[in-house]
Every structure is written in C-alpha cells, then in structure tokens.
ModelCIF file with pLDDT and N, C-alpha, C, O atoms, coordinates in Angstrom:
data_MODEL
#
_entry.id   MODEL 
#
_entity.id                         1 
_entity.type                       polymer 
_entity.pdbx_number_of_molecules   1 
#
_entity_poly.entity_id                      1 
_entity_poly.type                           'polypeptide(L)' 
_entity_poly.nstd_linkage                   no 
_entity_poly.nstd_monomer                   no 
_entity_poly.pdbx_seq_one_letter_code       
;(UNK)(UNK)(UNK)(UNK)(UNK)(UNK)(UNK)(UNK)(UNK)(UNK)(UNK)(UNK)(UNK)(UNK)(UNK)(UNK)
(UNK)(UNK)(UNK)(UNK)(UNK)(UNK)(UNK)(UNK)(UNK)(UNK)(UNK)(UNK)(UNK)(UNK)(UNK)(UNK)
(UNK)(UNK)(UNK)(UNK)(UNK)(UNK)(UNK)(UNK)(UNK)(UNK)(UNK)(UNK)(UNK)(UNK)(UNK)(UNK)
(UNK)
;
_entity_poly.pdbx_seq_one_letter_code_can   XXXXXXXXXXXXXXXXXXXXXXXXXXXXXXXXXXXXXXXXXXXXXXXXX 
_entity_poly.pdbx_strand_id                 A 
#
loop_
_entity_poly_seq.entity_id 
_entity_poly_seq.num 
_entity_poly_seq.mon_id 
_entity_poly_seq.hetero 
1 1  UNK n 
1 2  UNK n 
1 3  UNK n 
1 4  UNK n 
1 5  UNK n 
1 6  UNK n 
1 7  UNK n 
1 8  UNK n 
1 9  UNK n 
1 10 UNK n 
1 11 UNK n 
1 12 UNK n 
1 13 UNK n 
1 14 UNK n 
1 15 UNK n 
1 16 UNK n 
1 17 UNK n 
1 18 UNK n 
1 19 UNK n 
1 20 UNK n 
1 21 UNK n 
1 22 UNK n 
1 23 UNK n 
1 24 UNK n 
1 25 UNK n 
1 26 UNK n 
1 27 UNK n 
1 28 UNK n 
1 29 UNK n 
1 30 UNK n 
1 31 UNK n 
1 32 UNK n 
1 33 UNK n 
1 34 UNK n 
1 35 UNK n 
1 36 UNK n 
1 37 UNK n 
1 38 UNK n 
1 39 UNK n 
1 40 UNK n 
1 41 UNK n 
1 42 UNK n 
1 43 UNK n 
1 44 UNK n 
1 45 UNK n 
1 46 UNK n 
1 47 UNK n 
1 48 UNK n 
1 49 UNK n 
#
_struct_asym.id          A 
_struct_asym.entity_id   1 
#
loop_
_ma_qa_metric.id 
_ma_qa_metric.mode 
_ma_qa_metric.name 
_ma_qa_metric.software_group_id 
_ma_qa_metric.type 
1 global pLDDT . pLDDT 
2 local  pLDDT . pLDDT 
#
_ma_qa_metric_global.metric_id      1 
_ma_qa_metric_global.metric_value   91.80 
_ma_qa_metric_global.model_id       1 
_ma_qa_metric_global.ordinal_id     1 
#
loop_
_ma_qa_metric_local.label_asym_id 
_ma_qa_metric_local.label_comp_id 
_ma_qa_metric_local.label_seq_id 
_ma_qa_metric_local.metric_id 
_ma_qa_metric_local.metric_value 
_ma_qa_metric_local.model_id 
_ma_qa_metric_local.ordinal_id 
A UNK 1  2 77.00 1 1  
A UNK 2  2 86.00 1 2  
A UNK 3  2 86.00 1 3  
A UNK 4  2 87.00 1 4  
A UNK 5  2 87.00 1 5  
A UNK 6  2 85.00 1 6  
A UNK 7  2 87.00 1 7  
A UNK 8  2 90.00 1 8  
A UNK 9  2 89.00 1 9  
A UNK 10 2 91.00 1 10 
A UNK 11 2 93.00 1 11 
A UNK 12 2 92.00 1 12 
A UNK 13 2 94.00 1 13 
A UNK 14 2 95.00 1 14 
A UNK 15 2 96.00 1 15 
A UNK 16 2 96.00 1 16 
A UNK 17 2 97.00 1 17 
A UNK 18 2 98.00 1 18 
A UNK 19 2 98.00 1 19 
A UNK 20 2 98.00 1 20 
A UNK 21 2 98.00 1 21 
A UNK 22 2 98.00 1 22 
A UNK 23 2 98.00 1 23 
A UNK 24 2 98.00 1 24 
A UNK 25 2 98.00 1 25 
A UNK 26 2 98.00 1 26 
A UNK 27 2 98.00 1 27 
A UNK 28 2 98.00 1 28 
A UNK 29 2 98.00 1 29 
A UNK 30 2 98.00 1 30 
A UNK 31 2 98.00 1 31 
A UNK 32 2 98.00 1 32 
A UNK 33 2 98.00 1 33 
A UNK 34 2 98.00 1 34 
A UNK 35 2 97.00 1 35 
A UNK 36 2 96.00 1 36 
A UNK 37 2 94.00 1 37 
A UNK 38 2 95.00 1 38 
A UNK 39 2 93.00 1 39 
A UNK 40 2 90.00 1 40 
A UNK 41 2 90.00 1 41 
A UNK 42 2 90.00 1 42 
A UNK 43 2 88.00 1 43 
A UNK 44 2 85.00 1 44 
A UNK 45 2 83.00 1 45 
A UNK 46 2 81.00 1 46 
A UNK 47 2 77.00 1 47 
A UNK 48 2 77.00 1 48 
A UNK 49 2 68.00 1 49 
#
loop_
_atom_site.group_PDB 
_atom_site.id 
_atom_site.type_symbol 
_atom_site.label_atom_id 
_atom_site.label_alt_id 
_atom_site.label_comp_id 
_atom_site.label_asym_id 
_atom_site.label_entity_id 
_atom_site.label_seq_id 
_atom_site.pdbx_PDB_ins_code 
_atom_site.Cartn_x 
_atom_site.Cartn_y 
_atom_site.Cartn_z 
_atom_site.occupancy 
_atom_site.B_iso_or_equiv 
_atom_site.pdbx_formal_charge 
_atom_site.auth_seq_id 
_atom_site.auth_comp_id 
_atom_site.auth_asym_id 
_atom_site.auth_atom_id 
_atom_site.pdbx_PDB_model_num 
ATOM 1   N N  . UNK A 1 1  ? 14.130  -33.495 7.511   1.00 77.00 ? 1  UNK A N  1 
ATOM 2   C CA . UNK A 1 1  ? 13.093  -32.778 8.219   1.00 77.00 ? 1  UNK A CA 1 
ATOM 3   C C  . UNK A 1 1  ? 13.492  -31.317 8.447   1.00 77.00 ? 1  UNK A C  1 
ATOM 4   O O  . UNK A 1 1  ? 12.603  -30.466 8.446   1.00 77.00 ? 1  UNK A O  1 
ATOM 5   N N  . UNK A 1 2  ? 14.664  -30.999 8.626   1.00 86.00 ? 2  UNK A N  1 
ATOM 6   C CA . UNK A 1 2  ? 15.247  -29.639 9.090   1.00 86.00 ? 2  UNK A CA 1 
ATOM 7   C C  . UNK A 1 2  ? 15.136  -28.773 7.879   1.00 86.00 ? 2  UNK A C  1 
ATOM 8   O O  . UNK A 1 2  ? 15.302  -27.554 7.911   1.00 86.00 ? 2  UNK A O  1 
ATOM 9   N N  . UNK A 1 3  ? 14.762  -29.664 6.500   1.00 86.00 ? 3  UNK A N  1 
ATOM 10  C CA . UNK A 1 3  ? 14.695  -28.660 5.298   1.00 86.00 ? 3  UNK A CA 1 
ATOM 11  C C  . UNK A 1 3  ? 13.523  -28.019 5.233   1.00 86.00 ? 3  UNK A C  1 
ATOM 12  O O  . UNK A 1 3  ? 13.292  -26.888 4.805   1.00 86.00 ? 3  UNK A O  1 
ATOM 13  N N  . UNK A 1 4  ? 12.449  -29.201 5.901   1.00 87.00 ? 4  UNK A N  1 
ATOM 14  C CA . UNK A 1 4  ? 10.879  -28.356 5.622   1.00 87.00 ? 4  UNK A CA 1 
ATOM 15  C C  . UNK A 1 4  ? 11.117  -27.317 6.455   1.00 87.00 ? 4  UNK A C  1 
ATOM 16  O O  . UNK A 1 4  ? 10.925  -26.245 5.881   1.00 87.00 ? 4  UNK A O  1 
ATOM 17  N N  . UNK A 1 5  ? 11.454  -27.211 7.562   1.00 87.00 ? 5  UNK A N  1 
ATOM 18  C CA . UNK A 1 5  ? 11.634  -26.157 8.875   1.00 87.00 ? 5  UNK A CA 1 
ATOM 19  C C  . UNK A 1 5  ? 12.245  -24.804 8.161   1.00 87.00 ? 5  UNK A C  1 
ATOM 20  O O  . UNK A 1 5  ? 11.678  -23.711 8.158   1.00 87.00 ? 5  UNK A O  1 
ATOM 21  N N  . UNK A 1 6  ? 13.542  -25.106 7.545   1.00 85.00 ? 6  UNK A N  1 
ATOM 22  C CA . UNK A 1 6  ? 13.749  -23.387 6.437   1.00 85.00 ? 6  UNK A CA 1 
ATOM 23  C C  . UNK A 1 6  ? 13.170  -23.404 5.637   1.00 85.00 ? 6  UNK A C  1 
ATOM 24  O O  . UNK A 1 6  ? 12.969  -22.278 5.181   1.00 85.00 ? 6  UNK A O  1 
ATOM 25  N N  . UNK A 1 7  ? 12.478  -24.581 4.867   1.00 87.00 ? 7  UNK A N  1 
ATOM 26  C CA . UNK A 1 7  ? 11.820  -23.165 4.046   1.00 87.00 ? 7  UNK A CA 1 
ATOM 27  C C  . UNK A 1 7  ? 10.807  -22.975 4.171   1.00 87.00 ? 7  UNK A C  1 
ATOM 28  O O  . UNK A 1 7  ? 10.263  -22.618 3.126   1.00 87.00 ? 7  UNK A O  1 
ATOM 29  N N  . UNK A 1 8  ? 10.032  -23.048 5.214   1.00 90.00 ? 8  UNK A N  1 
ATOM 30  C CA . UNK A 1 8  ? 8.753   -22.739 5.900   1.00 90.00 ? 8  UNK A CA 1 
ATOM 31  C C  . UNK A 1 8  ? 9.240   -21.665 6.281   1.00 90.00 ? 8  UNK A C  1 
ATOM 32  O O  . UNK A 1 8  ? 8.596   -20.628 6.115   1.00 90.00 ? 8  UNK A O  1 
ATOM 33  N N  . UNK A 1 9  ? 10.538  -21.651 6.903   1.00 89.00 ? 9  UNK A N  1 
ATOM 34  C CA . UNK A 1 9  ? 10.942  -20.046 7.893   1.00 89.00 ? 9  UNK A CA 1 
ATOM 35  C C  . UNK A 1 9  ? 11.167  -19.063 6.596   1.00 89.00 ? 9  UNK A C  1 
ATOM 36  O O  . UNK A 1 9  ? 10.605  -17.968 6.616   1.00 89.00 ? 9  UNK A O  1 
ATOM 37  N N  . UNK A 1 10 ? 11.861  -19.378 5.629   1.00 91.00 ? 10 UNK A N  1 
ATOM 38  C CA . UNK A 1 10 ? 11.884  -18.330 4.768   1.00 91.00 ? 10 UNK A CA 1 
ATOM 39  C C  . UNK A 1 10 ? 10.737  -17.783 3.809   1.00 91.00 ? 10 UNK A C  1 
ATOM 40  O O  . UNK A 1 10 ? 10.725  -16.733 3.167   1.00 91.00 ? 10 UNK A O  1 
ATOM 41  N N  . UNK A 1 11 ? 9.973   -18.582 3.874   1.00 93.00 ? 11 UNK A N  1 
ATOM 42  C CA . UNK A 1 11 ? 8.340   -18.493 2.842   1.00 93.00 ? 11 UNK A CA 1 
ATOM 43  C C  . UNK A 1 11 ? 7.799   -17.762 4.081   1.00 93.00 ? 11 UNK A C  1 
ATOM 44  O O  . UNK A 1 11 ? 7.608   -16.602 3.714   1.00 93.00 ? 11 UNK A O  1 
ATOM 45  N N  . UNK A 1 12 ? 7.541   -17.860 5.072   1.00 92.00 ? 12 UNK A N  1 
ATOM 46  C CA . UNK A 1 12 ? 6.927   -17.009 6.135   1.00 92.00 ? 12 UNK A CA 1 
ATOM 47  C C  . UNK A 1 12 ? 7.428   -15.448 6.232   1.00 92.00 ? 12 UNK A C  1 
ATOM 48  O O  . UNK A 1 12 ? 6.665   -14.485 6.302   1.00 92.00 ? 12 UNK A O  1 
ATOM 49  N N  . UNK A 1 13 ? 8.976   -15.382 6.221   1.00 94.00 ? 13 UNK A N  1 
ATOM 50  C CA . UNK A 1 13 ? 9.633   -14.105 6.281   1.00 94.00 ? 13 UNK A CA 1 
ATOM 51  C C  . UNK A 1 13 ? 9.143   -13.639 5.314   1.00 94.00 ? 13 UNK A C  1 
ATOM 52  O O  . UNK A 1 13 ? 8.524   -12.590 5.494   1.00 94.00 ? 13 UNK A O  1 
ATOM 53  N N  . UNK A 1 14 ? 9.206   -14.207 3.884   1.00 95.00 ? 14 UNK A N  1 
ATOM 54  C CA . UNK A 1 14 ? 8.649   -13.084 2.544   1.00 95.00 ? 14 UNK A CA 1 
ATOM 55  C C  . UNK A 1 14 ? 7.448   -13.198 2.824   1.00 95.00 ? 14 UNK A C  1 
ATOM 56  O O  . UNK A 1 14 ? 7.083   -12.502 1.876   1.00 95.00 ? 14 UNK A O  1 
ATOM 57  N N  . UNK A 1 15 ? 6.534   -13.468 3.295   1.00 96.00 ? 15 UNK A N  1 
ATOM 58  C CA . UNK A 1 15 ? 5.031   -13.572 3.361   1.00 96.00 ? 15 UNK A CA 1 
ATOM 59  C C  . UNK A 1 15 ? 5.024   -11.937 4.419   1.00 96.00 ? 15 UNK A C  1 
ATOM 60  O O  . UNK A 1 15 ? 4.554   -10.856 4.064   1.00 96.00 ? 15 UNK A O  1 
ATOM 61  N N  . UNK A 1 16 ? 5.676   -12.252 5.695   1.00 96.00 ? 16 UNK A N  1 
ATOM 62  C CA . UNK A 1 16 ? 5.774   -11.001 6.067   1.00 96.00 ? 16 UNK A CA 1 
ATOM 63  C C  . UNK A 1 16 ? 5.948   -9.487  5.817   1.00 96.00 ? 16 UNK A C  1 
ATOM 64  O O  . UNK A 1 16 ? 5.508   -8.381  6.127   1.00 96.00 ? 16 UNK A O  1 
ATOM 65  N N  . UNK A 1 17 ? 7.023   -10.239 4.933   1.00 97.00 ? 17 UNK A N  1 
ATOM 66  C CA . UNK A 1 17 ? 7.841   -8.558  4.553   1.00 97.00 ? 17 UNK A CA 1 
ATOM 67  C C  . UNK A 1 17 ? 6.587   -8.335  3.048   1.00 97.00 ? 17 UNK A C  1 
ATOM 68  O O  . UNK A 1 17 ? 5.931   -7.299  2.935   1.00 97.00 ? 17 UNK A O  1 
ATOM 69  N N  . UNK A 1 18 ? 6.532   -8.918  2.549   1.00 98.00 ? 18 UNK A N  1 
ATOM 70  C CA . UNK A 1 18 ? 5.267   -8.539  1.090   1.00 98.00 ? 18 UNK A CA 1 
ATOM 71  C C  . UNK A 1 18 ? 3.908   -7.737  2.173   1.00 98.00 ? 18 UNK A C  1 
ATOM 72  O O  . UNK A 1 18 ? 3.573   -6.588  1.887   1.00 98.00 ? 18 UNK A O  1 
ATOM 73  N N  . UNK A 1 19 ? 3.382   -8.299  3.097   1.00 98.00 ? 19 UNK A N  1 
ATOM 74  C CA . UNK A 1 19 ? 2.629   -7.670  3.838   1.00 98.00 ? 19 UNK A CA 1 
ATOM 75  C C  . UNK A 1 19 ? 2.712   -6.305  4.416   1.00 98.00 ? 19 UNK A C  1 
ATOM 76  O O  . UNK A 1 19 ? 1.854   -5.452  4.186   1.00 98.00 ? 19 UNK A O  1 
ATOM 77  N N  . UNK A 1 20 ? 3.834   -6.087  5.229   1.00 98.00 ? 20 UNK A N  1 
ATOM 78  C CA . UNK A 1 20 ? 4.196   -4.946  5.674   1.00 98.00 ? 20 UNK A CA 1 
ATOM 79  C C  . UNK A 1 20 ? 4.309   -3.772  4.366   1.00 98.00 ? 20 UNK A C  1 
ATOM 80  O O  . UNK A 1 20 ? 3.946   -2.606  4.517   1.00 98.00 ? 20 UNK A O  1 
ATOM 81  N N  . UNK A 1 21 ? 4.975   -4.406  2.854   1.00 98.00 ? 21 UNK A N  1 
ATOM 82  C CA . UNK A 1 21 ? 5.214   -3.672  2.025   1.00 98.00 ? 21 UNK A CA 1 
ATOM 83  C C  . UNK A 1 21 ? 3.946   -3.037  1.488   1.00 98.00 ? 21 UNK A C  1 
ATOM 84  O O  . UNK A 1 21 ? 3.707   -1.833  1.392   1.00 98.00 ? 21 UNK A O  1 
ATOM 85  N N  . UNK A 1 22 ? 2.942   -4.377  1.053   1.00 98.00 ? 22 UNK A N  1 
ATOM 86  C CA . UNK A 1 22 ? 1.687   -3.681  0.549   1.00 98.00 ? 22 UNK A CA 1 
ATOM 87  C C  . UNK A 1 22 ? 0.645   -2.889  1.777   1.00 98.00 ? 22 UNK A C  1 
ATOM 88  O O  . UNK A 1 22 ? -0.423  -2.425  1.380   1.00 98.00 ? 22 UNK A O  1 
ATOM 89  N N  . UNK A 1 23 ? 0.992   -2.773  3.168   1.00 98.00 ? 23 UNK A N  1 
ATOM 90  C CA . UNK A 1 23 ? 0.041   -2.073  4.164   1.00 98.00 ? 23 UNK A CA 1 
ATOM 91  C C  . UNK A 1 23 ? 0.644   -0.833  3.640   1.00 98.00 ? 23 UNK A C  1 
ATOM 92  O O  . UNK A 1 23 ? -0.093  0.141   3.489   1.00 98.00 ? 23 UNK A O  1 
ATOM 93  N N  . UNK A 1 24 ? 2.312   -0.727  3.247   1.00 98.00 ? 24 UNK A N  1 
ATOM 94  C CA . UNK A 1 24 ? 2.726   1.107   3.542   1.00 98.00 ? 24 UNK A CA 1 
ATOM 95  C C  . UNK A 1 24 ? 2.209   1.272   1.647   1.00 98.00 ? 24 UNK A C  1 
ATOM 96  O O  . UNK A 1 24 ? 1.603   2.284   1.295   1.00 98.00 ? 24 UNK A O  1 
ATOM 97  N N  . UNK A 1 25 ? 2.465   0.451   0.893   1.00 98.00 ? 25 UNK A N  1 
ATOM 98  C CA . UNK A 1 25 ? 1.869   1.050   -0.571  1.00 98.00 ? 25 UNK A CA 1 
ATOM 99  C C  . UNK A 1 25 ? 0.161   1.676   -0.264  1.00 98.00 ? 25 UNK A C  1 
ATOM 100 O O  . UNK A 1 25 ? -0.259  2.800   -0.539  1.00 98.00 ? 25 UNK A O  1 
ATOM 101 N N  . UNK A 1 26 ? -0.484  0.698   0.290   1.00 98.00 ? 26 UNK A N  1 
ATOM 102 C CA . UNK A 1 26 ? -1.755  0.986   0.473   1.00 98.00 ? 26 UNK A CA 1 
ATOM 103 C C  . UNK A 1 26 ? -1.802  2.536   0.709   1.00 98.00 ? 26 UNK A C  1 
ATOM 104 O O  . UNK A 1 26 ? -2.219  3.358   -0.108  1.00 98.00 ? 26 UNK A O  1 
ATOM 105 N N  . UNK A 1 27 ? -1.134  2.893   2.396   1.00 98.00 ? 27 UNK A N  1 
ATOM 106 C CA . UNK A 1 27 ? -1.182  3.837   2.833   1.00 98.00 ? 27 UNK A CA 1 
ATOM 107 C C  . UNK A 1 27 ? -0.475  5.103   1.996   1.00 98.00 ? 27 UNK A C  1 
ATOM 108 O O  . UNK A 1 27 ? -0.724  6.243   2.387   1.00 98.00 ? 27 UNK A O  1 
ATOM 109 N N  . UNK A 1 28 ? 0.280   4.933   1.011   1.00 98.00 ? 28 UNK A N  1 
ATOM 110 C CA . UNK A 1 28 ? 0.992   5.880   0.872   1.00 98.00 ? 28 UNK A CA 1 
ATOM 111 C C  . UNK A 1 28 ? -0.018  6.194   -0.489  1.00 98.00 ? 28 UNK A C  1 
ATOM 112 O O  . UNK A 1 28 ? -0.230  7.381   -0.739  1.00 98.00 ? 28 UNK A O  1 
ATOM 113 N N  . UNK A 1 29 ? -0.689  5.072   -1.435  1.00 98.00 ? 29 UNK A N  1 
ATOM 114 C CA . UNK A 1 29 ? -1.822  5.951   -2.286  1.00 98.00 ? 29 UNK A CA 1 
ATOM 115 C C  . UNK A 1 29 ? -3.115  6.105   -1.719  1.00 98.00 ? 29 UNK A C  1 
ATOM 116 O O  . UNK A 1 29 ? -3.840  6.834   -2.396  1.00 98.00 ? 29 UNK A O  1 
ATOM 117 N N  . UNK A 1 30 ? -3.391  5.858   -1.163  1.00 98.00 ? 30 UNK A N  1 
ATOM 118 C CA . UNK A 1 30 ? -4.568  6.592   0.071   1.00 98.00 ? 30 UNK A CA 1 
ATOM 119 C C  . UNK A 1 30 ? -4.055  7.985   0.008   1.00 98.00 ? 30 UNK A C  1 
ATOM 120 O O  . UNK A 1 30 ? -4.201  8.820   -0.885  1.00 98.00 ? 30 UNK A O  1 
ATOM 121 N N  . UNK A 1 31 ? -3.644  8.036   0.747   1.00 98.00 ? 31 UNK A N  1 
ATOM 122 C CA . UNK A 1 31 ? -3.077  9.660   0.984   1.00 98.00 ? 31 UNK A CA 1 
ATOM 123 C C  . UNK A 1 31 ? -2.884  10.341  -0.444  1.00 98.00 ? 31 UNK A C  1 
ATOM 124 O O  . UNK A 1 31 ? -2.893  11.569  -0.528  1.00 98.00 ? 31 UNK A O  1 
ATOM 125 N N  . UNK A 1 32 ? -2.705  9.511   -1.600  1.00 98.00 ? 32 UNK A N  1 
ATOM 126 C CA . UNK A 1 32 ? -2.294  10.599  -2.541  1.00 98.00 ? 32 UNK A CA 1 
ATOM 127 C C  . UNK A 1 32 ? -3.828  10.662  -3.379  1.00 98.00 ? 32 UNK A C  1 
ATOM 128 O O  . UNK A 1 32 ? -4.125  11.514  -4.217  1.00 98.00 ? 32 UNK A O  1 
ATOM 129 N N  . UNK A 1 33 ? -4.505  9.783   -3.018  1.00 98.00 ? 33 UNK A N  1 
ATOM 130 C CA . UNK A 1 33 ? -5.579  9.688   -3.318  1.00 98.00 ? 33 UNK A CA 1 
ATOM 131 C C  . UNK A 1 33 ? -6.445  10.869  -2.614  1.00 98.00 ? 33 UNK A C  1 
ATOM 132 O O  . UNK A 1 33 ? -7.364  11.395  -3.241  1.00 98.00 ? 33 UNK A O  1 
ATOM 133 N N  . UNK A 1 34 ? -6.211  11.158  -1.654  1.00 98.00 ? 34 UNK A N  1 
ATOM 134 C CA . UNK A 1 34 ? -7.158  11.989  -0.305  1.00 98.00 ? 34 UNK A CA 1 
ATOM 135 C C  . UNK A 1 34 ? -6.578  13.468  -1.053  1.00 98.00 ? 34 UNK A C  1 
ATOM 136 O O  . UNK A 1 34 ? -7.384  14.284  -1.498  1.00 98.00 ? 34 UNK A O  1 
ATOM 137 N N  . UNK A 1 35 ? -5.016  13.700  -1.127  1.00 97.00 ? 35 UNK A N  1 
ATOM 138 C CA . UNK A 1 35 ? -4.654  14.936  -1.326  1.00 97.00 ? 35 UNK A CA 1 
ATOM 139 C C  . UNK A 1 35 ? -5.160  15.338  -2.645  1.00 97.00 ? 35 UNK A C  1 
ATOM 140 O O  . UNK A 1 35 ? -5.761  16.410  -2.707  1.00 97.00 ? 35 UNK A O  1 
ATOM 141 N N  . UNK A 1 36 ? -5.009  14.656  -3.679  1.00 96.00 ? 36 UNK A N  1 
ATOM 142 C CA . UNK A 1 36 ? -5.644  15.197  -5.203  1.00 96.00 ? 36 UNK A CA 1 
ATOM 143 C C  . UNK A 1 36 ? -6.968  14.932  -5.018  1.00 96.00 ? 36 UNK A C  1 
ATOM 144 O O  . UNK A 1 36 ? -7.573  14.730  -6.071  1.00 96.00 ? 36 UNK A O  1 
ATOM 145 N N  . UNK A 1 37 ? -7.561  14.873  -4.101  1.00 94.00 ? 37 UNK A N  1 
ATOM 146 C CA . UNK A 1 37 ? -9.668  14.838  -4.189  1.00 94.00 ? 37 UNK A CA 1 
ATOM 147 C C  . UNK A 1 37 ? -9.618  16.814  -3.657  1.00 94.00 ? 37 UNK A C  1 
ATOM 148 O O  . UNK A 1 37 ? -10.248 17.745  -4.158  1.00 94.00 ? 37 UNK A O  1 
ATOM 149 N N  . UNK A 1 38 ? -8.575  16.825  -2.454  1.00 95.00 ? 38 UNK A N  1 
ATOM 150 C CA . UNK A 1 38 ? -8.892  18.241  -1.509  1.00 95.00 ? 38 UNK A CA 1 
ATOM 151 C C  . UNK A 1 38 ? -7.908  18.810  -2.976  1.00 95.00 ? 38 UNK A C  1 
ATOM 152 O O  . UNK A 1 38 ? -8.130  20.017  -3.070  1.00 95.00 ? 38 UNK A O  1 
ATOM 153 N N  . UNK A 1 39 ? -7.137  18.453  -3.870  1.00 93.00 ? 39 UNK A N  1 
ATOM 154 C CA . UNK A 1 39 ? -7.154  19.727  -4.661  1.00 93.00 ? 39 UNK A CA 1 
ATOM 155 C C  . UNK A 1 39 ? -7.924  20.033  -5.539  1.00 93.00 ? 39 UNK A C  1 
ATOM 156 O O  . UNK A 1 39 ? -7.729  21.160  -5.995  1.00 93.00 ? 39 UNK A O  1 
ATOM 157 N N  . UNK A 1 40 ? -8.926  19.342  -6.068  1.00 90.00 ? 40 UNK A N  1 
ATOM 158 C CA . UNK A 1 40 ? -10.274 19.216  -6.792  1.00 90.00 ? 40 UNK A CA 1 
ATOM 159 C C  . UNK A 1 40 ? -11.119 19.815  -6.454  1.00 90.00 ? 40 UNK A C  1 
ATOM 160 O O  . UNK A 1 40 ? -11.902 20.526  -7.083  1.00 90.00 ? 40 UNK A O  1 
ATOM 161 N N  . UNK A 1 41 ? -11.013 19.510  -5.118  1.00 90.00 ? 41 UNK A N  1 
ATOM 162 C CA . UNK A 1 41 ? -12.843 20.155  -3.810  1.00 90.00 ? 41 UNK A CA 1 
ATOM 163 C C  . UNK A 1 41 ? -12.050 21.818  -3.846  1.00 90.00 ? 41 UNK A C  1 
ATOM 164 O O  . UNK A 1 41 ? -12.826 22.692  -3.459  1.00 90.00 ? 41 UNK A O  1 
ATOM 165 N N  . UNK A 1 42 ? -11.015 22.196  -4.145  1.00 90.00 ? 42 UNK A N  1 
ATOM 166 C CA . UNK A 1 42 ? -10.512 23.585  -3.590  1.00 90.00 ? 42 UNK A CA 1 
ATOM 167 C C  . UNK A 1 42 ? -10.778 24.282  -5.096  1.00 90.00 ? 42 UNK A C  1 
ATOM 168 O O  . UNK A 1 42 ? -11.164 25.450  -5.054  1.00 90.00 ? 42 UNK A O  1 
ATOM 169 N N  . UNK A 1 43 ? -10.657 23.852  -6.036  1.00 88.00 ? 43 UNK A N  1 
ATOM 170 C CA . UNK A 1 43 ? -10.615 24.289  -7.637  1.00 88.00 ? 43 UNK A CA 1 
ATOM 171 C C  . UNK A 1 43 ? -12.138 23.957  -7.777  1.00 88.00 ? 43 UNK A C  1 
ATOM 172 O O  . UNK A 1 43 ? -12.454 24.531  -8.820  1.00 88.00 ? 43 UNK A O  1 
ATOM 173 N N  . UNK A 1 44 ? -12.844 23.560  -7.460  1.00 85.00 ? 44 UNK A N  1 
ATOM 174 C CA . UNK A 1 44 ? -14.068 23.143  -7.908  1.00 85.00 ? 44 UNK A CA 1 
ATOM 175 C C  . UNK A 1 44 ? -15.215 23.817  -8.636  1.00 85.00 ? 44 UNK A C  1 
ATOM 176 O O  . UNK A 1 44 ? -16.330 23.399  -8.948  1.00 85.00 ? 44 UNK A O  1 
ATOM 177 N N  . UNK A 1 45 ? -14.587 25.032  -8.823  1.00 83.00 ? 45 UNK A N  1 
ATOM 178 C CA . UNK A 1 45 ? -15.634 26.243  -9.560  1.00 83.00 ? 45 UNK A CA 1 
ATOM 179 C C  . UNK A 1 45 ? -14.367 26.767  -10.878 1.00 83.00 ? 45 UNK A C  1 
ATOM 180 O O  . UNK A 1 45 ? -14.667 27.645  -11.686 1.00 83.00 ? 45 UNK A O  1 
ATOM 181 N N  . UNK A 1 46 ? -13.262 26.213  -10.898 1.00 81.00 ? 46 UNK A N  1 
ATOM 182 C CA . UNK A 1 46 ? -13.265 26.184  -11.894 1.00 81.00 ? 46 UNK A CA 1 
ATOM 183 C C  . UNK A 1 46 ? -13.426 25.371  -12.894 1.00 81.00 ? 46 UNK A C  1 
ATOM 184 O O  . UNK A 1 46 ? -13.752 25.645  -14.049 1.00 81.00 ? 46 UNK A O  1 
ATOM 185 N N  . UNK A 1 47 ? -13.162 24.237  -12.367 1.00 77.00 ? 47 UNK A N  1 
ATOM 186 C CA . UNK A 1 47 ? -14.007 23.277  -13.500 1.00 77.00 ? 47 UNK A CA 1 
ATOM 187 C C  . UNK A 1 47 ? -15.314 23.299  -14.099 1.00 77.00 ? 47 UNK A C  1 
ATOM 188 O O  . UNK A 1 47 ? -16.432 23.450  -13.607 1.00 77.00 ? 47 UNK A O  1 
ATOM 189 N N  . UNK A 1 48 ? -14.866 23.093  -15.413 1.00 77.00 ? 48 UNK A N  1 
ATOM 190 C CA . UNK A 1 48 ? -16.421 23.262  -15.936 1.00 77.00 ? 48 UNK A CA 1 
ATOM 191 C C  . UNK A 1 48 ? -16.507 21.924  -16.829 1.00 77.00 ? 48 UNK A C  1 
ATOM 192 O O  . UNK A 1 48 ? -15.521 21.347  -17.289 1.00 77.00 ? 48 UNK A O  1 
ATOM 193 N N  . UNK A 1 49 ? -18.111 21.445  -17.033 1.00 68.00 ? 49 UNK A N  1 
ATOM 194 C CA . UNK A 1 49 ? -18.428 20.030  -17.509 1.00 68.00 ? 49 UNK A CA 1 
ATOM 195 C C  . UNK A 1 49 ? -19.190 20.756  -18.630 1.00 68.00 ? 49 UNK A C  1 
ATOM 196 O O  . UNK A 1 49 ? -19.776 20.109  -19.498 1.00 68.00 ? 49 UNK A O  1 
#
C-alpha cells in the first residue's frame, strides 16, 4: 500500500512542477509576442503590402 502512496506523491510533484513550467513558458511568449506586435505598430508605415 505505501507504494501506491509514492508514486502518487511523485506523479503529483511532476504534475506540479510541468504546470508551474508551462504558466512561466506561457508568460514569457506572451510577452514576446506583445513586444514584436509594438515593434510592428511603431514601423508600420514602413511596411508596404
């Protein structure tokens, strides 16, 4: 019985830590996403279609 108990505890810890990892990936291309739109919106007359 004490085996289901670790590896429930350790499948939970990586469940955690994968979570926390993909909230800061999220956040960190968001932002790179946001910064290359405002360098687009700032150049925007020079682009031409």
């Amino acid at each position: 019985m004490e085996k289901v108990y670790k590896t429930m505890k350790s499948v939970g810890a990586f469940n955690v830590v994968m979570g926390i990892l993909m909230i800061v990936s999220g956040i960190c291309f968001g932002v790179a996403v946001i910064v290359k739109g405002a360098k687009l919106l700032k150049h925007r007359s020079d682009l031409i279609f």
